[in-house]
N, C-alpha and C positions, 0 to 999 in steps of 0.2 A: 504494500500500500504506500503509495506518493504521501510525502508530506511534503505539506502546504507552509513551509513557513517562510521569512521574506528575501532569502536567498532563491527560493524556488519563485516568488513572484518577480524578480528583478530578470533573473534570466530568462521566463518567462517572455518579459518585456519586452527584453534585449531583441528573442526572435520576431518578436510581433512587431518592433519596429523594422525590422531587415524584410519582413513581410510586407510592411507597408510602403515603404521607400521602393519596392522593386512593382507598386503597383504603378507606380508613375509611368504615366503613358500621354499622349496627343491628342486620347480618343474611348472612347468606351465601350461596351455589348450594350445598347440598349432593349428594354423589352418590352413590345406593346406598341402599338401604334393604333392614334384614333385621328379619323380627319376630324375634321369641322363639323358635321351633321353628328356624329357620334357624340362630341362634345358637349354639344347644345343639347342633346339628349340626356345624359348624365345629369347636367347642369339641371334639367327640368326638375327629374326623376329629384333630386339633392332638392330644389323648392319645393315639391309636393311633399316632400317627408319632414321636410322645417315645418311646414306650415299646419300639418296635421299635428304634429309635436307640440307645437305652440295651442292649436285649438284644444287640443287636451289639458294642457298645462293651465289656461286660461278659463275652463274650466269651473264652474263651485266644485269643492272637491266633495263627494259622499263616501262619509266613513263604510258604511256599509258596502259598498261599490269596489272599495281601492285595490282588492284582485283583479277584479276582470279591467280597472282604470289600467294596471300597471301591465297588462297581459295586451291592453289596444296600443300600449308606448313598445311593449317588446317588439310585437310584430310590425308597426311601423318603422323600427329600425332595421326588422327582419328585410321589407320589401324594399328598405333604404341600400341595404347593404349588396340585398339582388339584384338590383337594378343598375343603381350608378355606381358599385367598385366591381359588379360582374363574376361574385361569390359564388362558389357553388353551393348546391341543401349543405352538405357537410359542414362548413366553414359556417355557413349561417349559425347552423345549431349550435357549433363550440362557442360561436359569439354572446348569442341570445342565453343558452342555456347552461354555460361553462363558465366563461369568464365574467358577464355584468354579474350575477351570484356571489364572485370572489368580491368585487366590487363593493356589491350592497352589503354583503357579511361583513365584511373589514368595517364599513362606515359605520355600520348599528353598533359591532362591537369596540371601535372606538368612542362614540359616541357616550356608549355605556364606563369606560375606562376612564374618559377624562373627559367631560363637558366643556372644556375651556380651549378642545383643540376646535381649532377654526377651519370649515370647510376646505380652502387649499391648500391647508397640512394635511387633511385626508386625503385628500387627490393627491397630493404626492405620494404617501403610504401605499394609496390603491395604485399609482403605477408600479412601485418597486412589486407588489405583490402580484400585479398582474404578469412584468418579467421574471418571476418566480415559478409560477403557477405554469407560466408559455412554456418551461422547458420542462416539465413532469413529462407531458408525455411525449419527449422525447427521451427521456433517461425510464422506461416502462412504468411510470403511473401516473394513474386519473387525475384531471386535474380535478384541484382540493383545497380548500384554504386551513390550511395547519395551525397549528399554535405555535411553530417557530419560525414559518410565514410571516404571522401575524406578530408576532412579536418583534423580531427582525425588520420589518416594513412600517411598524409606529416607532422604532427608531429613529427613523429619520428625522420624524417634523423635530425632536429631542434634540438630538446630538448636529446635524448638520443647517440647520436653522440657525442656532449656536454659532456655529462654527462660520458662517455666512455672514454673521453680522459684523457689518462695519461699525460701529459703534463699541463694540468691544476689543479691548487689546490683545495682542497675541502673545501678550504672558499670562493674562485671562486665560485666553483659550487654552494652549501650554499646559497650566496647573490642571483644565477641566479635561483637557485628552489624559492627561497621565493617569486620573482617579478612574475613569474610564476604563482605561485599560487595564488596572488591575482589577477591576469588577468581570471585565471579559475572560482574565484570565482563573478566577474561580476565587479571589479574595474580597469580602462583600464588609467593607469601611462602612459605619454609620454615615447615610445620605446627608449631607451639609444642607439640603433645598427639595422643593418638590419638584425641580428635575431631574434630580439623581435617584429620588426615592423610584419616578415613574420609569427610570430606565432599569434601576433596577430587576424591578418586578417584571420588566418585558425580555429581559435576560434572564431569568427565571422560564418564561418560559419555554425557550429554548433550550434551556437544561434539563428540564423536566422532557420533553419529548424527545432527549438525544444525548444522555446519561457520557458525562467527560470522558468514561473509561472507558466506553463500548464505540466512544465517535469521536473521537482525538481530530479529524480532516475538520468535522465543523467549526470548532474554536479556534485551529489551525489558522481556517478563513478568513473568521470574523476577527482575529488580531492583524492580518495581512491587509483587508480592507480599512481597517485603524490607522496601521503604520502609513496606508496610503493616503489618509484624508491628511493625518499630519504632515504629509511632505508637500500636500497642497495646500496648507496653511504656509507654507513659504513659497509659494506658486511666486513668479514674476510679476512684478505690478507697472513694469514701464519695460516699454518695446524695444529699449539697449540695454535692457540689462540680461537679458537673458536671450536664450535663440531656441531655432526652431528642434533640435537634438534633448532640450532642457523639455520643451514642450511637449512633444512629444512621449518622453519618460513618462511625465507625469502623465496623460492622458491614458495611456497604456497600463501603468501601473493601477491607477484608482479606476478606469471602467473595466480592466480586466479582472481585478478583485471582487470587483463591484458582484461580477453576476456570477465568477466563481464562487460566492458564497452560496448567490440565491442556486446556485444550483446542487451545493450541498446539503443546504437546507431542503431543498424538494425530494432527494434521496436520500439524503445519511451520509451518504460515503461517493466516491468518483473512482473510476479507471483514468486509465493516462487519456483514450481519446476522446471522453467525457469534458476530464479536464482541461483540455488543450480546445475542445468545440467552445463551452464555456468562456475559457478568456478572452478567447479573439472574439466571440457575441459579443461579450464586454467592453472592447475597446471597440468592437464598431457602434453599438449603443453609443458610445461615450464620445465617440467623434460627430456622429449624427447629430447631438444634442450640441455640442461646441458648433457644430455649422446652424442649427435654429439657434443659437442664441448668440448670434455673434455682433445683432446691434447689441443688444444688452450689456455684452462683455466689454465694448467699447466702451461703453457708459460707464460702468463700474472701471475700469481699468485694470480686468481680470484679461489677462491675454494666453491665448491658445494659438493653436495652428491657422487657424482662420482669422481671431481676429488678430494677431499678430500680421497676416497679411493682408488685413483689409486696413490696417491704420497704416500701411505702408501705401497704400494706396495700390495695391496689387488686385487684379481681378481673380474670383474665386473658381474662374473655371476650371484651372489645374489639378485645386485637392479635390475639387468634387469628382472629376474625372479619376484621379486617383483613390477618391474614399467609394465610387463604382466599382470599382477595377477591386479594389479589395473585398469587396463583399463578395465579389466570389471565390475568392481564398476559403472565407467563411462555409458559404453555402457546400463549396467541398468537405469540409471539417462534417459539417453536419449530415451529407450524406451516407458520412463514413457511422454514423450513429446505425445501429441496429430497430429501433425505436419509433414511432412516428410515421400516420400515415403520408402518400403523397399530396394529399389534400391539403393535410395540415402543415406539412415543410412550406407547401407552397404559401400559403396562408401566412406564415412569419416571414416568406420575402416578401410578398406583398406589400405586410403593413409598412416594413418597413421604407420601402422603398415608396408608400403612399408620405409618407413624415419627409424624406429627401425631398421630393418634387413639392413638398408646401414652404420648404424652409426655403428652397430656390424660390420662389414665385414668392414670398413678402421680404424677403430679402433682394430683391430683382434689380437695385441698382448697384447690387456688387458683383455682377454680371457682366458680359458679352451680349450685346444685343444678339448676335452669332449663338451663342450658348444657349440663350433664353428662348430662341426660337429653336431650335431643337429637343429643348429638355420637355418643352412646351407640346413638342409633337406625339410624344410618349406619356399625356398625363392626361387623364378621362375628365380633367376639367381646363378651361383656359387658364391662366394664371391670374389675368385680372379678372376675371368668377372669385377665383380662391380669396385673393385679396379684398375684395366687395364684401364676402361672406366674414370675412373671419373680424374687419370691421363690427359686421352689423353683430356678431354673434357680443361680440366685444362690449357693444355698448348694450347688452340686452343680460348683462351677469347676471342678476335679480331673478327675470325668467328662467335662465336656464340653471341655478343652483335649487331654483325647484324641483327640477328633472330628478334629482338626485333624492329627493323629499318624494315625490310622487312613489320614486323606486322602493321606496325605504316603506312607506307606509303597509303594503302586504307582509315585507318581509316578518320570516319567523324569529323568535328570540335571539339574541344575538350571539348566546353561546352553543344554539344549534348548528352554526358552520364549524363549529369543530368537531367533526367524530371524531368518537372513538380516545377524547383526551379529558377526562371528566374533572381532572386534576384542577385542569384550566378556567373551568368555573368560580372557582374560586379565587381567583388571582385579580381583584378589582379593590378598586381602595375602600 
């Protein structure tokens, strides 16, 4: 059995960056092509299912009703998802009946954990758990929201919320990773505050469902992905002081950690090409997200690979071409899994590469006109559709964090998403 500890994530790295560096190229495999009448099609298909969404949501809500309310919102996202991204039944039903589930469970049973977290601290939890959740069934099980899932994934709004803050210092933060990490490491210090108490108990329950002596790889992880947020607390904050090899590591290191855990957590334990599928997910996750947020990083004056070249004033057709070009490194990796229908492999390119062509198209003036109109060719919506939409949706938050409220209201207790961990009910302040 591999261990995971920060000698193996470094080298790790090291290959994932020599992987990346050789995807450099002038050009890409793209996949899909829609004209113009196809487009507008989609586009429609994407308005009728807004707009039904919205008349429900708009709605008086009837307590008595709120099953069959939240069963007319599934299958509108059902005929959203057939229509304008071109799903097959399968992919549907893992969406509908698999993944919002993790969704809505996580939400209630956060909700019940701690009342003071705010709607998009769960949204961030519900993605780490949905990246979680994505690779069960490719390592052989169902997906399922766990109790070290779930505890693992209300992490975040804790510890990297924390850690994100400009307003605190980074000897602040310093003193707050260290205690951290001796809690990860199975040493449990009286909590100084109610966020050390709450991360406690969420470390708890990951011990409880993955006993130190029997799963050495798990804790392995979640100290790896530690040592990695700490080394991005010293991440580069100005565009000479550091370069693109600096950037690089670190992106590699903390998104390659990142889903190595969540992917220990989904199993227990990893093989080598488990583990090796895993980190390079992780760093392409992790680069994906640095090219969506790459005004933002300007802003803040957090610099990556992308914004690193965009305050250079460099266009970004290169790494996108090269973060294409590496995803299929990736998509090999995962072939080589035993695990996972073709349905559903395809289904994790898709989305992904659905997130690539929105971060091109609102991001569109760090572009090649050249670029844009190709990337444009290959995307079931026009980009100024995307852009329209993600305004309006923008200014409509109000409405749409109902969505989440409408979903929640049939939902079952909240420690009914955990089978089979009875322990776990207990674990609430």
């Amino acid at each position: 059995m591999e261990t995971f500890d920060w000698s193996w994530v470094e080298a790790q790295a090291e290959r994932t960056a020599a992987a990346w560096r050789q995807s450099a190229a002038v050009s890409t495999k793209w996949t899909g092509e829609y004209t113009a009448e196809q487009q507008v099609s989609c586009e429609s298909s994407y308005d009728e299912a807004l707009r039904t969404v919205e008349y429900e949501l708009q709605r008086a809500p009837d307590p008595s009703g709120a099953p069959e309310r939240k069963q007319r919102i599934v299958e509108c996202f059902g005929r959203f998802s057939a229509r304008a991204l071109e799903l097959d039944g399968e992919s549907i039903n893992v969406l509908t009946e698999e993944f919002l589930p993790v969704g809505t469970g996580l939400a209630q049973w956060a909700r019940h954990f701690d009342a003071a977290l705010s709607m998009p601290s769960i949204n961030q939890a519900a993605r780490n758990a949905w990246t979680a959740c994505g690779l069960q069934p490719l390592l052989g099980t169902r997906i399922q929201l766990t109790p070290s899932i779930l505890g693992y994934s209300l992490l975040y709004p804790y510890s990297d919320n924390y850690l994100d803050d400009e307003a605190i210092t980074a000897e602040d933060k310093l003193r707050f990773s260290r205690r951290f990490r001796s809690r990860l490491k199975g040493v449990a210090p009286p909590a100084e505050d109610f966020r050390e108490h709450a991360m406690g108990t969420l470390v708890s329950m990951i011990e409880r469902q993955y006993p130190r002596e029997q799963y050495p790889q798990v804790f392995e992880c979640l100290l790896a992905i530690h040592r990695a947020q700490e080394e991005s607390i010293g991440q580069v904050s100005e565009p000479h002081a550091g370069h693109d090899g600096n950037c690089l590591q670190v992106s590699c290191a903390k998104g390659g950690s990142s889903v190595l855990t969540d992917a220990c957590l989904a199993h227990g334990f990893l093989n080598e090409a488990e583990s090796r599928f895993a980190f390079e997910w992780g760093v392409l996750l992790q680069l994906g997200d640095d090219l969506q947020d790459v005004r933002e990083d300007l802003r803040r004056g957090s610099f990556t690979l992308f914004s690193r070249a965009a305050a250079s004033r460099e266009e970004l057709d290169g790494l996108t071409i090269q973060l294409l070009n590496f995803s299929e490194r990736v998509w090999e990796r995962m072939a080589q899994l035993p695990h996972g229908t073709p349905s559903y492999r395809e289904l994790m390119k898709m989305s992904w590469r659905s997130l690539i062509l929105r971060a091109v198209a609102e991001s569109h003036d760090f572009f090649s006109a050249g670029f844009l109109k190709e990337a444009e060719r290959h995307s079931p919506f026009r980009f100024e559709f995307l852009r329209a939409r993600n305004e309006k949706l923008a200014s409509r938050q109000g409405l749409y964090a109902s969505l989440f409220g409408a979903l929640l209201e049939a939902q079952q207790p909240a420690t009914s998403a955990l089978t089979n961990h009875e322990q776990t009910r207990q674990l609430t302040f």
